[in-house]
N, C-alpha and C positions, 0 to 999 in steps of 0.2 A: 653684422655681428660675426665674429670672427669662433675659432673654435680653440681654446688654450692648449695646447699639446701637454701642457705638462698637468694638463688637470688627471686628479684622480679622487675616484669616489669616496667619499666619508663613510670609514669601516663602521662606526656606529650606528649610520643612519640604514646602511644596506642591512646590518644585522635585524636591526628592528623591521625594514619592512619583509626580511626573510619570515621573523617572528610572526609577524600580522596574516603573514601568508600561509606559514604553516596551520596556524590558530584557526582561519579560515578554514583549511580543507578538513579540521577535525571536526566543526560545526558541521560540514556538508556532510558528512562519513554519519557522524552521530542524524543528522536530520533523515539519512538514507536510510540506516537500521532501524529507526521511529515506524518510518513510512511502512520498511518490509514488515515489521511490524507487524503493524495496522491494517496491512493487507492479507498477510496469517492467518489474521481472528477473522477479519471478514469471509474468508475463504472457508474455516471451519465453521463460522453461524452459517454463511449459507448448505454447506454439504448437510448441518444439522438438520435444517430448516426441510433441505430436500428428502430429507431421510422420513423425517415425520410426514411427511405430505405421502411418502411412499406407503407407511406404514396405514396410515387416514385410509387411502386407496382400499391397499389390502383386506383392512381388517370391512370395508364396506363390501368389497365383493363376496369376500366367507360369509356375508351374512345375506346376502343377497341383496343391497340397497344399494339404490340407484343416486347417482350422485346428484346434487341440487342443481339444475340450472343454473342459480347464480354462482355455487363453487368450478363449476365445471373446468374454466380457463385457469380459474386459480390454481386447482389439482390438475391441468395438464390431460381432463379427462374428453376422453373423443365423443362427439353428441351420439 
C-alpha cells in the first residue's frame, strides 16, 4: 500500500473530531469538580463527626465518667 502525496485531510471530519475532543475534556473537567465535590462534604461530615466525638469526650470527663468499654476505640479513648 502505497502513501498518496497529495492526500490531505477532510476539514470536516478533523473539525468534528476536534469537537468530540474538546466535548470530552469538558465531561472530564465537569466529572473532576463532582468528585472535588464529593470529597469537600466528605471531608466536612468527617471534621464534624470528629468534633462531636471530641465534645462526647469532654463533656464525660467534666463529669467524671468513664467511657464504655465498647466506646472506647470508637472515642479514640486510652484504656
Amino acid at each position: 500500500m502505497s502513501i498518496d502525496p497529495n492526500w490531505k485531510p477532510d476539514p470536516v471530519k478533523v473539525a468534528a473530531l476536534i469537537a468530540d475532543h474538546e466535548a470530552d475534556v469538558a465531561a472530564q473537567e465537569l466529572i473532576v469538580e463532582k468528585l472535588r465535590d464529593l470529597v469537600d462534604d466528605e471531608e466536612r461530615e468527617l471534621t464534624r463527626r470528629q468534633r462531636r466525638v471530641e465534645e462526647i469526650r469532654e463533656a464525660w470527663a467534666r463529669h467524671g465518667v468513664e467511657v464504655p468499654d465498647g466506646l472506647r476505640g470508637a472515642l479514640g479513648a486510652s484504656s
